[in-house]
N, C-alpha and C positions, 0 to 999 in steps of 0.2 A: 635758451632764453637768457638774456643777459642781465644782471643785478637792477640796470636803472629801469630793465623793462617788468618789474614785477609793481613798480610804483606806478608807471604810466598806467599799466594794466590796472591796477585796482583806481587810479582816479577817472579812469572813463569809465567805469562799471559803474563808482560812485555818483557819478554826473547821469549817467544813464537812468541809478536807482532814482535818484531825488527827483530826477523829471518824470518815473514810471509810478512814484510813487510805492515802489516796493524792490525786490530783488528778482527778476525772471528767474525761468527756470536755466536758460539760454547762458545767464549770466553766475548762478549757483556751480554750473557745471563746471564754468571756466576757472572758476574762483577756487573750485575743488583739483581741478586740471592742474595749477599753477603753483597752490600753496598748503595743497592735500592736508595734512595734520595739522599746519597754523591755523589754516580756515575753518575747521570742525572747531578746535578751541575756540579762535574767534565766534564764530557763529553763536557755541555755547554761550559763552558770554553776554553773547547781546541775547538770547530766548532769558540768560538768566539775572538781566538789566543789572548786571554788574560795572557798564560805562555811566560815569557819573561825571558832570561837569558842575563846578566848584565855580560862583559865578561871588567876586567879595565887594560888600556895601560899604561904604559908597564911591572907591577909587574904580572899581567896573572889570577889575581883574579877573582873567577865565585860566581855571587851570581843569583841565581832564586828568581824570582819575581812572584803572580799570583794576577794581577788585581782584586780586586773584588767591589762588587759596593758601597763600604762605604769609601772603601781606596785598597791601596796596600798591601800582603802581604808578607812577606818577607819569605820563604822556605831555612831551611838550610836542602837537602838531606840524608847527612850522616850521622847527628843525628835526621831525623825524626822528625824535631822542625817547626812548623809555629807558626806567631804573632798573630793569627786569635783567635774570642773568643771559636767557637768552640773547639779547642785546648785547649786552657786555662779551659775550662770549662768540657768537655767531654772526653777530651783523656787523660789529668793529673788524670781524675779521675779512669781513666781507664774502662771507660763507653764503649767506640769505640777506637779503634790504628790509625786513619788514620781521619785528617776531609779531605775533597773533594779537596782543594789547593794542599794537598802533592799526592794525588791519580790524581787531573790532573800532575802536576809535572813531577811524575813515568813514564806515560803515554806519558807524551810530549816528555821527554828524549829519551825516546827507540826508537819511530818514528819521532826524529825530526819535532814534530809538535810543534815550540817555535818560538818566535822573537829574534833573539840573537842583544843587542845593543850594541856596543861598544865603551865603554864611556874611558875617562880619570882618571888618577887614582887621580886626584885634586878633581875630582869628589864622589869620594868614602866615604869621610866623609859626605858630605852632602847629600846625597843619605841615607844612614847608618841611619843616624839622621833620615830622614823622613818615611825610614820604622820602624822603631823602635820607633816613636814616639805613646803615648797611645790613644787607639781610645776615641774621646772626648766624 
């Protein structure tokens, strides 16, 4: 299975999930099939509503967040970017497309499985700052 096919693969599941209204079983397997260890993390994640989306008043800016247990990470969707070192280590290398934070992300989107907070937009630098800062 090749790198771009592990994204195709999770955004038909995702398109699958939001129109099934949940995750089949059909489609757990696959998800397990594909990305064995990130999915179990991901998964966890979302059972333990760790995806949070950061929605700031009144410029309308969304940033996704995913909890994780060292810090927060900060998920930019559209270009497939997390702060996580998986990412940094694995997917720039082009080892894996995906670590677990963006594959819960995907996941939480489609099914509304997130915390949405909404914050102030005073707030957005200093937020910014603290996802962005290096893991120590």
């Amino acid at each position: 299975m090749g790198v771009d096919s592990e994204t195709d693969l999770l955004s038909v599941i995702c398109r699958e999930a939001k129109a099934e209204g949940k995750l089949t079983g059909k489609n757990l397997t696959k998800l397990y099939e594909v990305f064995g260890q990130r999915f179990a993390r991901a998964f966890e994640a979302l059972k333990e509503n760790r995806v949070k989306k950061y929605v700031f008043k009144p410029s309308g800016r969304v940033i996704w967040v995913v909890v994780g247990k060292e810090r927060d990470y900060l998920i930019m969707p559209e270009a497939e970017f997390c702060t996580c070192d998986d990412f940094y280590f694995r997917v720039l290398d082009r080892k894996i497309h995906l670590c677990y934070h963006l594959i819960a992300q995907k996941i939480a989107q489609s099914l509304g499985w997130y915390e949405q907070i909404d914050s102030d937009d005073e707030l957005y630098e200093t937020l910014m700052q603290e996802w962005l800062k290096p893991t120590p």
